[in-house]
MIDO-559284 format. One record per residue (C-alpha): x negated, y, z negated; residue number from 0; residue in three letters. Coordinates in nm, 3 decimals, m for minus. Layout:
residues N
xx,yy,zz,n,res
X,Y,Z,NUM,ala $
...
END
This chain:
residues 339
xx,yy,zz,n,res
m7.267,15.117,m9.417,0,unk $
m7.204,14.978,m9.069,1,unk $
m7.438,14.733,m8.997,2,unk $
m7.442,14.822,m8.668,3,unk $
m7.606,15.169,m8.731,4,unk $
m7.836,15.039,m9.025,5,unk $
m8.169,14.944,m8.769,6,unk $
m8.123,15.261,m8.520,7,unk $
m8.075,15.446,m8.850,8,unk $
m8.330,15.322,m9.036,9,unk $
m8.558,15.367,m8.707,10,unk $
m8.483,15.700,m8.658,11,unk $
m8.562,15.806,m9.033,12,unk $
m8.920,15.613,m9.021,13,unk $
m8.952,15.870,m8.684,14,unk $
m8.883,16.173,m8.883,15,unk $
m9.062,16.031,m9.207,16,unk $
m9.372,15.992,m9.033,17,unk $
m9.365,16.313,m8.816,18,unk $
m9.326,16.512,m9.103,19,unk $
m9.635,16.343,m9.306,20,unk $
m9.834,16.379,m8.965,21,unk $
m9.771,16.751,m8.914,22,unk $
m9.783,16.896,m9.295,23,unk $
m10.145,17.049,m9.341,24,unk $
m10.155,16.906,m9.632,25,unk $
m10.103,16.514,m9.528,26,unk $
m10.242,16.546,m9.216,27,unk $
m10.497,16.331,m9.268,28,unk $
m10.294,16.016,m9.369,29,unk $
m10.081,16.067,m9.044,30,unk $
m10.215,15.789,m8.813,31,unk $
m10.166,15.584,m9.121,32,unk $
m9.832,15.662,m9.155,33,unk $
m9.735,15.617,m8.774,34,unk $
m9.900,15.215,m8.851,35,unk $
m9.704,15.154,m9.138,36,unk $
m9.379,15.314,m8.976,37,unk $
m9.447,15.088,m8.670,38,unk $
m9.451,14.762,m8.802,39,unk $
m9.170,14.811,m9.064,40,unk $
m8.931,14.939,m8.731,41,unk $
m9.034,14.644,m8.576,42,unk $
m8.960,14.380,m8.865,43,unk $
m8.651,14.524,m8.893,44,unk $
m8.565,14.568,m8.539,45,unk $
m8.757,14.361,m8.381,46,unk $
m8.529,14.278,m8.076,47,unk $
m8.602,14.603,m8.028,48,unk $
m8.978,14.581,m7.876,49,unk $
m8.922,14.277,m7.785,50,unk $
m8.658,14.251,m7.495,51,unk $
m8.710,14.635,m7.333,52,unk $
m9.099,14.477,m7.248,53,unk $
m9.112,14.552,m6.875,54,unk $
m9.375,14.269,m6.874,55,unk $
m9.488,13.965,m7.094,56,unk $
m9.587,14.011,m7.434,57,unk $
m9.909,13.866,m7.428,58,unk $
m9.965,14.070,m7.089,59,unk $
m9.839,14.407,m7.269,60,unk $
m10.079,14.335,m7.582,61,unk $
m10.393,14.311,m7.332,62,unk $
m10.282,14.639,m7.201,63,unk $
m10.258,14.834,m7.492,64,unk $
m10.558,14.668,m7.654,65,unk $
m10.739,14.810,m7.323,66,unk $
m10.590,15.168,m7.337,67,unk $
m10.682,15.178,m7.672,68,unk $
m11.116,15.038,m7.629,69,unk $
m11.064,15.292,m7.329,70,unk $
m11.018,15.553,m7.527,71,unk $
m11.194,15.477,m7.770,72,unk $
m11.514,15.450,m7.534,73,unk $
m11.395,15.813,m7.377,74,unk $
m11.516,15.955,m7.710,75,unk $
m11.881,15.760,m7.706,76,unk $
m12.178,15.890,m7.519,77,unk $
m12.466,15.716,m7.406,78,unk $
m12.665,15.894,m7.700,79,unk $
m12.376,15.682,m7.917,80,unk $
m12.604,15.333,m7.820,81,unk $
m12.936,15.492,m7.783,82,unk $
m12.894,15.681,m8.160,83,unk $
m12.953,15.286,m8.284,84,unk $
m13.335,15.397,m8.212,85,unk $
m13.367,15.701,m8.419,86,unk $
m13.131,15.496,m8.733,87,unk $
m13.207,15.131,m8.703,88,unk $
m13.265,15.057,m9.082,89,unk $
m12.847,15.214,m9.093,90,unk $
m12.769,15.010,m8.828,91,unk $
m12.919,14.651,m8.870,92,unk $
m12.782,14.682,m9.229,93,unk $
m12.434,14.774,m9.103,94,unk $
m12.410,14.483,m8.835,95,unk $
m12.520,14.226,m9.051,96,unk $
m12.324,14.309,m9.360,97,unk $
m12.017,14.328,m9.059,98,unk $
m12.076,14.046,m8.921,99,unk $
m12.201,13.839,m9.229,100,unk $
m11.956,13.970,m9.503,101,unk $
m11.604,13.989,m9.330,102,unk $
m11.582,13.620,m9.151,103,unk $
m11.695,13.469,m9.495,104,unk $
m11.455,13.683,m9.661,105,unk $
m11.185,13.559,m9.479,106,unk $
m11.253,13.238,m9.528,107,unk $
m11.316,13.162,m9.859,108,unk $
m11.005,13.425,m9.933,109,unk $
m10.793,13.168,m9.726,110,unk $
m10.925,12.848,m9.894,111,unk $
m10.829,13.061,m10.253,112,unk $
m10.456,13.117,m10.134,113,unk $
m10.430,12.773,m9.940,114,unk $
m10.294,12.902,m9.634,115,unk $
m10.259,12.634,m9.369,116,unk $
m10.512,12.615,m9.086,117,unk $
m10.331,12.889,m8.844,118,unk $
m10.346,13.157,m9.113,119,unk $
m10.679,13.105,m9.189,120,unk $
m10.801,13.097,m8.786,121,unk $
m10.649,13.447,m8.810,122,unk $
m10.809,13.558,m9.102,123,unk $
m11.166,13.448,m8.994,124,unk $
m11.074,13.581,m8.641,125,unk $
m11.023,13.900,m8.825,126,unk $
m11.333,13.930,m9.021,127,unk $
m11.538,13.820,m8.711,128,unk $
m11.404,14.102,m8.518,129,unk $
m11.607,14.448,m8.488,130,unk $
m11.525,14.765,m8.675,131,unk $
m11.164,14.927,m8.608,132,unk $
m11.117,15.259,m8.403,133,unk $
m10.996,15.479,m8.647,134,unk $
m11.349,15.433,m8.858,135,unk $
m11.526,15.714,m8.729,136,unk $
m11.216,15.911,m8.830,137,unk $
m11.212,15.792,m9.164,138,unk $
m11.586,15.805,m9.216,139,unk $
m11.583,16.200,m9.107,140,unk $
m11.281,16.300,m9.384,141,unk $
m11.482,16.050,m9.635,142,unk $
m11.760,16.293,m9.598,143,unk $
m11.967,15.968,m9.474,144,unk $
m12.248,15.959,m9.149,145,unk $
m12.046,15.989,m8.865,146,unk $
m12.302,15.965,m8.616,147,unk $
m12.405,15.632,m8.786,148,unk $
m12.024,15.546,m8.810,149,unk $
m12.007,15.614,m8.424,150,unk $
m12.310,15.422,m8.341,151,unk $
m12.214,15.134,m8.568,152,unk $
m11.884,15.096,m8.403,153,unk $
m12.023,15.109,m8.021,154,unk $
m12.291,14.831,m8.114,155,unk $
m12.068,14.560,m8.245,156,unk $
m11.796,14.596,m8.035,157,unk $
m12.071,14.530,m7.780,158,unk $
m12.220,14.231,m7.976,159,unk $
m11.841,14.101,m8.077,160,unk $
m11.868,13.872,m7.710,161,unk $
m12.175,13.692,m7.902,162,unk $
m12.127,13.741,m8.242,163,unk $
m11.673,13.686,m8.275,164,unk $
m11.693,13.335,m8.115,165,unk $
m12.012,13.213,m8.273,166,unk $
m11.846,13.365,m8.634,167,unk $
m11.543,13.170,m8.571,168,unk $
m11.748,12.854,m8.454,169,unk $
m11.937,12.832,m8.781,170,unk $
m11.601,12.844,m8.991,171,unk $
m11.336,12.688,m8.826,172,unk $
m11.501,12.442,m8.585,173,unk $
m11.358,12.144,m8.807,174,unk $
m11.034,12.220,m8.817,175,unk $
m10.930,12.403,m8.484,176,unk $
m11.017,12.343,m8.116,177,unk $
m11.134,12.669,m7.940,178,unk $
m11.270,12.698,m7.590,179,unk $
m11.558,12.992,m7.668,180,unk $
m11.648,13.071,m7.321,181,unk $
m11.310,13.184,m7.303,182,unk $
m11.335,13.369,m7.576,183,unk $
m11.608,13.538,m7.431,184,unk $
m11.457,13.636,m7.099,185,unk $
m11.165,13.773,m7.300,186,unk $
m11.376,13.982,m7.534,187,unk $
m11.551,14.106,m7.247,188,unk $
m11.287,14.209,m7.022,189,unk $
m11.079,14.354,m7.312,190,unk $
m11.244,14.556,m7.528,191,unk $
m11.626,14.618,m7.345,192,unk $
m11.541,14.707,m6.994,193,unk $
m11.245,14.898,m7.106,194,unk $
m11.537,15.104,m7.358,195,unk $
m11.807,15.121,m7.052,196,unk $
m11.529,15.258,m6.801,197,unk $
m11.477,15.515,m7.131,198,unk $
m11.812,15.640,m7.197,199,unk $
m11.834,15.656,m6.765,200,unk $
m11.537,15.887,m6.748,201,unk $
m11.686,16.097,m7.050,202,unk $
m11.979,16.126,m6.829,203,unk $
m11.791,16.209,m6.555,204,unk $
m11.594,16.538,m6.767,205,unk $
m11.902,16.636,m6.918,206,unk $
m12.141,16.648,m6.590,207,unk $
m11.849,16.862,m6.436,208,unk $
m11.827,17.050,m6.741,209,unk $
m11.453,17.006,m6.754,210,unk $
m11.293,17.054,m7.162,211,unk $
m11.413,16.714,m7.243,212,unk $
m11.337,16.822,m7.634,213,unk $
m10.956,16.860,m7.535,214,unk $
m10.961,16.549,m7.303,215,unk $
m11.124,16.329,m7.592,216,unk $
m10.829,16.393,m7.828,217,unk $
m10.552,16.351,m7.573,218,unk $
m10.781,16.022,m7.525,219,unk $
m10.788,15.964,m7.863,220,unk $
m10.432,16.003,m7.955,221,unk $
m10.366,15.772,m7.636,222,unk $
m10.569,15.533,m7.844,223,unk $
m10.382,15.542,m8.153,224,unk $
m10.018,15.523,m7.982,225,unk $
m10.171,15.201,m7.853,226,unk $
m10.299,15.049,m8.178,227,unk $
m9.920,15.140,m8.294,228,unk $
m9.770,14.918,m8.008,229,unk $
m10.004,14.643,m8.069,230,unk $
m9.940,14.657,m8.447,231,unk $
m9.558,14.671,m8.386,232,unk $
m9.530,14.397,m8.083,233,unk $
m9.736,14.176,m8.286,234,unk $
m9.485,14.222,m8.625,235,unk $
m9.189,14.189,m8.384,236,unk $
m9.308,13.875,m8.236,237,unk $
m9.438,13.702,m8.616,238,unk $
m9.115,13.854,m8.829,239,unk $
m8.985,13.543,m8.939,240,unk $
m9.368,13.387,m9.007,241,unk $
m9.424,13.721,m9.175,242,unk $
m9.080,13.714,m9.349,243,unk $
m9.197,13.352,m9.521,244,unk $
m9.589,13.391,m9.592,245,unk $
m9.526,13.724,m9.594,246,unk $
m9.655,13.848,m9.996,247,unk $
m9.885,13.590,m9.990,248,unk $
m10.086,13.670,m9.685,249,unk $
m10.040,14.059,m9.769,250,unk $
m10.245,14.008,m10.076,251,unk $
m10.501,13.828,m9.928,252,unk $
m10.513,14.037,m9.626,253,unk $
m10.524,14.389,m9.841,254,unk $
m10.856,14.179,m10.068,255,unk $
m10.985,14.099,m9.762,256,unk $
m11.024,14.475,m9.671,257,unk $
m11.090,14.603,m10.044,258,unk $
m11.362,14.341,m10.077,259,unk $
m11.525,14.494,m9.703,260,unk $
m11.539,14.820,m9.858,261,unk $
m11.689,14.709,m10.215,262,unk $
m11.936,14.485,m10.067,263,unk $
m12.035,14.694,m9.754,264,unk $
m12.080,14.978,m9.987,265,unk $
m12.302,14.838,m10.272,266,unk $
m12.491,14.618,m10.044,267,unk $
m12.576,14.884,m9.799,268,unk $
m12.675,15.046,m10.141,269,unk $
m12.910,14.810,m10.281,270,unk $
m13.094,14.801,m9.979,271,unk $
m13.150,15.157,m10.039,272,unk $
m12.915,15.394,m9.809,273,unk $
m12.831,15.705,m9.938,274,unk $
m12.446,15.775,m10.075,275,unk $
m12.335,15.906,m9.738,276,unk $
m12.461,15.607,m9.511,277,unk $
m12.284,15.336,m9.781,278,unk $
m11.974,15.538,m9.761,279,unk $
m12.025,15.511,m9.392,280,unk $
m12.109,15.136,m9.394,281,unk $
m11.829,15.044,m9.654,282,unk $
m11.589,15.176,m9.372,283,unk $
m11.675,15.032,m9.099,284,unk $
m11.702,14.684,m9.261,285,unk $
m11.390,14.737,m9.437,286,unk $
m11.182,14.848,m9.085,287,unk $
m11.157,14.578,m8.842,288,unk $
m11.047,14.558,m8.494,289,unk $
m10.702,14.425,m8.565,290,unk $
m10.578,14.432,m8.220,291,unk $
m10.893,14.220,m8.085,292,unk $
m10.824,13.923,m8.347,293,unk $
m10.428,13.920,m8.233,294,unk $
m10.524,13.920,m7.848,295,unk $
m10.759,13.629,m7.890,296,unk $
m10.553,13.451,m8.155,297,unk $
m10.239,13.462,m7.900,298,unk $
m10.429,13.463,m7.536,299,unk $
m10.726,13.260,m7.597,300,unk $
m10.581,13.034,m7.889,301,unk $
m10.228,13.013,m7.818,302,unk $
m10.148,13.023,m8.171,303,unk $
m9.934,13.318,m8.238,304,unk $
m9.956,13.208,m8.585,305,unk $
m10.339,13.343,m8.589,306,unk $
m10.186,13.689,m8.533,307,unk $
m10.019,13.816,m8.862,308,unk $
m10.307,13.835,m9.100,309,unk $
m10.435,14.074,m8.813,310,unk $
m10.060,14.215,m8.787,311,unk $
m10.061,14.267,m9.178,312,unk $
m10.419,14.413,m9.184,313,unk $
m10.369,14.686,m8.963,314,unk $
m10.143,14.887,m9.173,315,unk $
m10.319,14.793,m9.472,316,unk $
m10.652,14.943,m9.379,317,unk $
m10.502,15.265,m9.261,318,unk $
m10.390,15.301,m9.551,319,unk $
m10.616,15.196,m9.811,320,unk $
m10.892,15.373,m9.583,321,unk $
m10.686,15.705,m9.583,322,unk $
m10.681,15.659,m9.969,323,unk $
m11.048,15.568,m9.996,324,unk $
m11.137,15.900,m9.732,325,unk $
m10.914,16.144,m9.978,326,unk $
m11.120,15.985,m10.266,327,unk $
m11.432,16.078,m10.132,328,unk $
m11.348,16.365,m9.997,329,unk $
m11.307,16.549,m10.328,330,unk $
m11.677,16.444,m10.435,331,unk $
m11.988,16.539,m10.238,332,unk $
m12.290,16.296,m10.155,333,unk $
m12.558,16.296,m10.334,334,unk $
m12.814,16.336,m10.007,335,unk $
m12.786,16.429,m9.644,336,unk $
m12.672,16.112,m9.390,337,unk $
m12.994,15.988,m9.243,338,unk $
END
């Protein structure tokens, strides 16, 4: 085979690979997915090829995607998305702790098991100390889980990660690493919450017009997910080689990082009595993290692009696992009505 073919090639057939899974009734649902796996493997194999067509900086291009992406993410939240926290806060104080709690130690003690060296593990507590991933709702609602408590759990800690993401990675890692937190702050806050507030305004703004805000939500939304697909690939393009050495290492403890969010967020959401529904619903959103968020602050506020492949790794990984875990629990009804 000519070399020289082999990475267009082999980039074009990931293209048609993934289109096909996305479109087919019948896989429909593990499209997104798809389109995160396809995105990083393009970009470890071609890397050169997201790399030097950037019409700005990396780190500049990650920020922008990461804020297309919170923005439309917020375009599909309402104000009765925060307010909802009133009517469900038993489902919702459980949720944020066992988020916020569970994950950071998870990726800790995961990294002092494997031994990975002090950059790895930044990124893998950066990771867990991150709030829930975008595509959670979506996997809650084909999981047959609560999505209004999947929605409402996802607005609140992505507006408590400016507190709660540098005072997680302060308790674990303030030994070994130097980190300036009121940076981290700022960066939180000007990347993923005013992106979400200037959301939820322009949702607002469609619905008190009464334009289709149902049809502009999805464009929105699949805005969203193109952007956690650049972010995923520009991060793999920029860590190949890192990736290429600690590469099946890091995988596995990246992939028990997320199957350990889902056991734990399910059965301890459970033994503090929610109902099967609202521990599916919990499991997901502690076992999807904000990928994108943890690479941005590992590489912008760190400077340790090191920090960003367990983050890099993760993202395809949950898709994944949390399109395998939805079509699971999709075949089997709950036992009681979300509360």
């Amino acid at each position: 085979m000519n070399s020289e073919w082999f990475a267009p090639g082999t980039l074009a057939i990931l293209g048609v690979v993934a289109t096909a899974i996305a479109i087919h009734p019948k896989s429909r649902a593990y499209g997104f997915a798809t389109w995160v796996v396809a995105s990083v493997i393009a970009a470890l194999i071609y890397p050169t090829a997201f790399l030097e067509n950037l019409p700005i900086s990396y780190q500049e291009s990650l920020t922008i995607l990461l804020q297309v992406a919170m923005f439309g993410m917020g375009a599909t939240l309402t104000v009765g998305d925060f307010t909802r926290v009133l009517r469900m806060p038993w489902g919702v104080a459980i949720g944020m702790a066992l988020q916020f709690l569970v994950m950071p130690f998870l990726g800790w003690s995961l990294s002092i098991l494997f031994g990975l060296p002090i950059d790895l593990m930044l990124g893998m507590v950066l990771l867990g100390a991150c709030p829930g991933g975008i595509s959670s709702n979506v996997v809650t609602y084909l999981a047959k889980g609560n999505v209004a408590l999947s929605v409402t759990m996802t607005a609140c800690s992505t507006m408590a990660a400016p507190i709660m993401t540098p005072l997680m990675v302060y308790l674990y890692v303030k030994q070994d690493v130097s980190i300036n937190y009121q940076d981290m702050f700022w960066n939180i806050l000007m990347t993923v919450v005013v992106p979400v507030l200037l959301g939820l305004m322009v949702n607002a703004w469609l619905n008190r017009f009464h334009i289709d805000s149902k049809r502009s939500e999805r464009a929105l939304a699949a805005i969203s997910m193109i952007a956690i697909c650049g972010i995923c690939a520009l991060i793999a393009a920029r860590s190949q080689q890192r990736i290429l050495q600690v590469g099946w290492l890091l995988l596995v403890a990246v992939t028990l990082h997320n199957l350990f969010g889902y056991v734990l967020g399910f059965w301890g959401s459970r033994l503090l009595g929610m109902n099967e529904a609202d521990c599916r619903t919990i499991a997901v959103e502690v076992g999807l993290q904000n990928g994108g968020l943890a690479a941005n602050l590992a590489t912008e506020v760190l400077q340790r692009d090191a920090a960003a492949i367990a983050p890099a790794l993760f993202a395809p990984v949950m898709n994944v696992t949390g399109s395998i875990l939805a079509a699971i629990w999709s075949r089997t009804s709950t036992k009681s009505e979300p509360s």
